[in-house]
C-alpha positions in Angstrom: -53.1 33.6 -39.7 -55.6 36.5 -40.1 -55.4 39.9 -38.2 -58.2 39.0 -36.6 -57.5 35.8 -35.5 -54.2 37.3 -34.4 -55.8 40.3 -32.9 -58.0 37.8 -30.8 -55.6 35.4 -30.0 -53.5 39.0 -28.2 -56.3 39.6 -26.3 -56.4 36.4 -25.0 -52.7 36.1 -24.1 -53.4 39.5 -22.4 -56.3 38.3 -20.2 -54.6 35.4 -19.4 -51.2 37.4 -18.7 -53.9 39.4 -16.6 -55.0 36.7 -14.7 -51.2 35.5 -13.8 -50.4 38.1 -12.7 -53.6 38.0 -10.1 -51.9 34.7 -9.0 -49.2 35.8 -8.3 -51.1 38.7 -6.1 -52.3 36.2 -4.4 -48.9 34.8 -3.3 -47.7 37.8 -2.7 -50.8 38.8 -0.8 -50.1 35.6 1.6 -46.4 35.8 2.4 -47.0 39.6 3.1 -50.0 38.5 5.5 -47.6 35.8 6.9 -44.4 37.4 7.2 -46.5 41.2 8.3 -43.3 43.3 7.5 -43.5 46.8 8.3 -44.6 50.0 6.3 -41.5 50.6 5.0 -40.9 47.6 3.8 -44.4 46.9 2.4 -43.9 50.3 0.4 -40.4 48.4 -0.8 -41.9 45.0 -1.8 -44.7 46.4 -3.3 -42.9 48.4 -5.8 -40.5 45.0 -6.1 -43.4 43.1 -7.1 -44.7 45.3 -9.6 -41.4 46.1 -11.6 -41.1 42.1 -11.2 -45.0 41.7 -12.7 -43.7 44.5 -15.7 -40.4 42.7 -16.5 -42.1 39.6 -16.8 -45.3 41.5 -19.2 -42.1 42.8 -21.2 -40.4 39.4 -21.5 -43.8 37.6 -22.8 -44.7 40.6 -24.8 -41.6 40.0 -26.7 -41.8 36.9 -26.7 -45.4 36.0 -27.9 -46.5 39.0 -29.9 -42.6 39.9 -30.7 -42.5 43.6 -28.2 -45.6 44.9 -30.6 -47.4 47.1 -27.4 -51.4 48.6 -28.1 -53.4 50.4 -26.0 -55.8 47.5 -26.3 -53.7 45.3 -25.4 -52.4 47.7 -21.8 -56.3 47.7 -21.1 -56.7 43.9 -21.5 -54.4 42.9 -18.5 -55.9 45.3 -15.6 -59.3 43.0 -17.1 -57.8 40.0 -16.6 -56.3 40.6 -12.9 -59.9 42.3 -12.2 -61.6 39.1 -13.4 -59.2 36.7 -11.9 -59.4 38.7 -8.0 -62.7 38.8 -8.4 -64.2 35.7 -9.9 -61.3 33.3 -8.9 -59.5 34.8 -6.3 -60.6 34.0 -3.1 -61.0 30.1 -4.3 -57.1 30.5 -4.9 -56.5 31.9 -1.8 -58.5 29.2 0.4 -56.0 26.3 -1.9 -52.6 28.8 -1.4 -53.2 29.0 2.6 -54.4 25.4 2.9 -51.2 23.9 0.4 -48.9 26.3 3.1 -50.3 25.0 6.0 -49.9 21.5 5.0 -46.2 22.2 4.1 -45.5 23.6 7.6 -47.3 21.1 9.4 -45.3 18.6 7.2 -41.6 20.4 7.3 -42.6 20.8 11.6 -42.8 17.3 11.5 -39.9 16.7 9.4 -38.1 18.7 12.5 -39.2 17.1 15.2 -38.1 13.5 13.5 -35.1 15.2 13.0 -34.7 16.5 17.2 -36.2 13.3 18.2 -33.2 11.6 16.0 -31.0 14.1 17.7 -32.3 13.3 21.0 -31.7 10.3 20.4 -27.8 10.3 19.0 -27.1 12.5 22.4 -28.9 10.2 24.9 -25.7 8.3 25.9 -23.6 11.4 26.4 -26.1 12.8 28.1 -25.7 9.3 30.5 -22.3 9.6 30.4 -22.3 12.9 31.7 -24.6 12.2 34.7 -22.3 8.6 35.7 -19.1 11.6 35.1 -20.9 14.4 37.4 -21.9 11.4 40.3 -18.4 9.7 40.0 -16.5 13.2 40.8 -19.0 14.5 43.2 -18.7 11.4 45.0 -15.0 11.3 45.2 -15.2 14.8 46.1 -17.0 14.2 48.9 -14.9 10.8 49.4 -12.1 13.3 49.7 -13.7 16.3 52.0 -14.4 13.5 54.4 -11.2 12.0 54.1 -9.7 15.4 54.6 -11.6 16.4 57.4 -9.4 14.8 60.2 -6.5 16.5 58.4 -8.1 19.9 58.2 -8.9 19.8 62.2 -5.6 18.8 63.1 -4.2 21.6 60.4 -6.6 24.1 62.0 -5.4 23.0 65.7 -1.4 23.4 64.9 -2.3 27.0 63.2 -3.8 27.8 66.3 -1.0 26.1 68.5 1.5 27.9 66.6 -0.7 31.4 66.5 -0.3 31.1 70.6 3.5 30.3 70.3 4.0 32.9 68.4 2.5 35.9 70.8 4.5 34.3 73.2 7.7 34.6 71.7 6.8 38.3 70.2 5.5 39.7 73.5 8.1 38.2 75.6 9.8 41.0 77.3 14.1 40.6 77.6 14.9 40.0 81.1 15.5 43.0 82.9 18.8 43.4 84.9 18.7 44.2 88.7 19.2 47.9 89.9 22.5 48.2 90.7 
């Protein structure tokens, strides 16, 4: 292949390396919109994306024009992320938040299948639980009424015995006659 061919053929790799990288703005653009850390954070993911966007302009420069770095080439990429935001961009973006919307209507979907399943697997516990809570309520109050007599005769002896008792402490010894 010729230099120029070759030289042409960079150019394009950088312009389309450009407009990846204008992609993958956008994504980032969207789960940063979505997610709305705060400023510290932003500041953190920012500089996370970029060193990610610069390890993977290393990898394909190395691997496509084997590591050989111009100033041309540098200049081409900024192009192709300008071209890509501004041409493309906001077609992307329409796509990016449509496809995520579609996914979380589909995966909220997928979950409420799954609780109604749930629901469903629990129903005769929850059944069981109700006939448990009725059966020992009732007997509960099968045994207060049951008890009742006994408690009013219970109460009747304590007071019976309350009354026996102040007799027997206040009861004074017989006093013996003057002599």
């Amino acid at each position: 292949m010729s230099g120029v061919a070759r030289e042409f053929i960079a150019l394009f790799l950088n312009l389309i390396i450009g407009m990846g990288i204008g992609v993958i703005f956008d994504g980032y653009r969207f789960l940063r919109n979505y997610t709305r850390p705060g400023w510290f954070l932003t500041q953190v993911t920012d500089l996370l994306f970029w060193v990610v966007c610069a390890g993977l302009v290393f990898g394909l420069y190395f691997s496509l024009m084997e590591g050989e770095v111009r100033l041309t080439t540098l200049l081409i990429i900024p192009v192709g992320m300008a071209l890509y935001l501004k041409l493309v961009s906001h077609r992307v973006r329409r796509q990016l938040y449509q496809f995520f919307f579609l996914l979380g209507r589909f995966f909220r979907g997928c979950l409420r299948v799954l609780l109604f399943c749930w629901w469903l697997i629990l129903l005769p516990f929850r059944f069981l639980k109700y006939a448990f809570v009725f059966v020992f309520q009732t007997m509960l109050g099968l045994l207060r009424l049951f008890l009742l007599p006994l408690r009013l005769l219970l109460r009747r002896l304590r007071r019976k015995f309350r009354e026996f008792w102040r007799l027997i402490r206040n009861r004074r010894p017989p006093q013996t006659p003057p002599a």
